[in-house]
N, C-alpha and C positions, 0 to 999 in steps of 0.2 A: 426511481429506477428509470435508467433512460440509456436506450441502445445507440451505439454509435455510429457515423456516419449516416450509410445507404442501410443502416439495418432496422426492421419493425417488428417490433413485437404483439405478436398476435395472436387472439383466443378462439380454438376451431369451432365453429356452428353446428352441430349436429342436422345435416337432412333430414328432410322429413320424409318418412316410411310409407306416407298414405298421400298420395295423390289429394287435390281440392276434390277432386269426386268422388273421393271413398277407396280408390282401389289402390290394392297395398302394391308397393314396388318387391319386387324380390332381393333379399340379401343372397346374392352370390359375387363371385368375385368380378362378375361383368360388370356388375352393380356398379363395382370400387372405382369409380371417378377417378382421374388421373390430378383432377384440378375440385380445390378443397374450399368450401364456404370460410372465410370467418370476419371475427371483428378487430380490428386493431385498437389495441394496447398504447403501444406509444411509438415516434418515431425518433429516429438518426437526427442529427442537426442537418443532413444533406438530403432528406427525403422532402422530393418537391410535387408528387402527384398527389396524394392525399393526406387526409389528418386523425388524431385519435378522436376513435368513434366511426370512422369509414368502416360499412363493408367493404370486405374485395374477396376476389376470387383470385390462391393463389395456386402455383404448380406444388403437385404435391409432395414428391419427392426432393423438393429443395428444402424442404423445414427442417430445422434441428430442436429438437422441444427439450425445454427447461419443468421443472416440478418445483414451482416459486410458492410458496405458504400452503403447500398442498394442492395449486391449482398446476393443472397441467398448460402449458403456455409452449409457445413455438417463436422461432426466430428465423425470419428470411431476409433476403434482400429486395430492397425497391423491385429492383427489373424482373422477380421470381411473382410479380404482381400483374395478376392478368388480364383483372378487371374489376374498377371499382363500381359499385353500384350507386 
């Protein structure tokens, strides 16, 4: 499977609930980050800032998610890419 052009497929990271020091973060909607943890899957033949197996941090409301073998999986564009780690 492999996405085409500027597109990456990508699997979301779940945050983590507890701070390094113990204290839990609150679930509310302030919470909900606008910009989403994950790992990339695979890329476009034209994707030239990262590779599969990069973190990145992408915008969150650009995903379109797929349910590929049961795994939940998203699909954005290069430039919806905000920052690799």
């Amino acid at each position: 499977m492999r996405p085409i052009l500027k597109s990456v497929l990508i699997r979301q990271i779940e945050v983590e609930k507890e701070s390094k020091e113990g204290i839990l973060i609150a679930d509310t909607p302030e919470a909900d980050y606008r910009v989403r943890k994950a790992e990339v899957v695979a890329i476009g033949e034209k994707v030239e800032c990262f590779k599969s197996g990069d973190i990145v941090f992408y915008r969150k409301f650009s995903a379109d998610d797929l349910d590929i073998d049961g795994e939940k999986l998203f699909v954005i564009e290069e430039n919806d890419v905000v920052l690799v780690v």
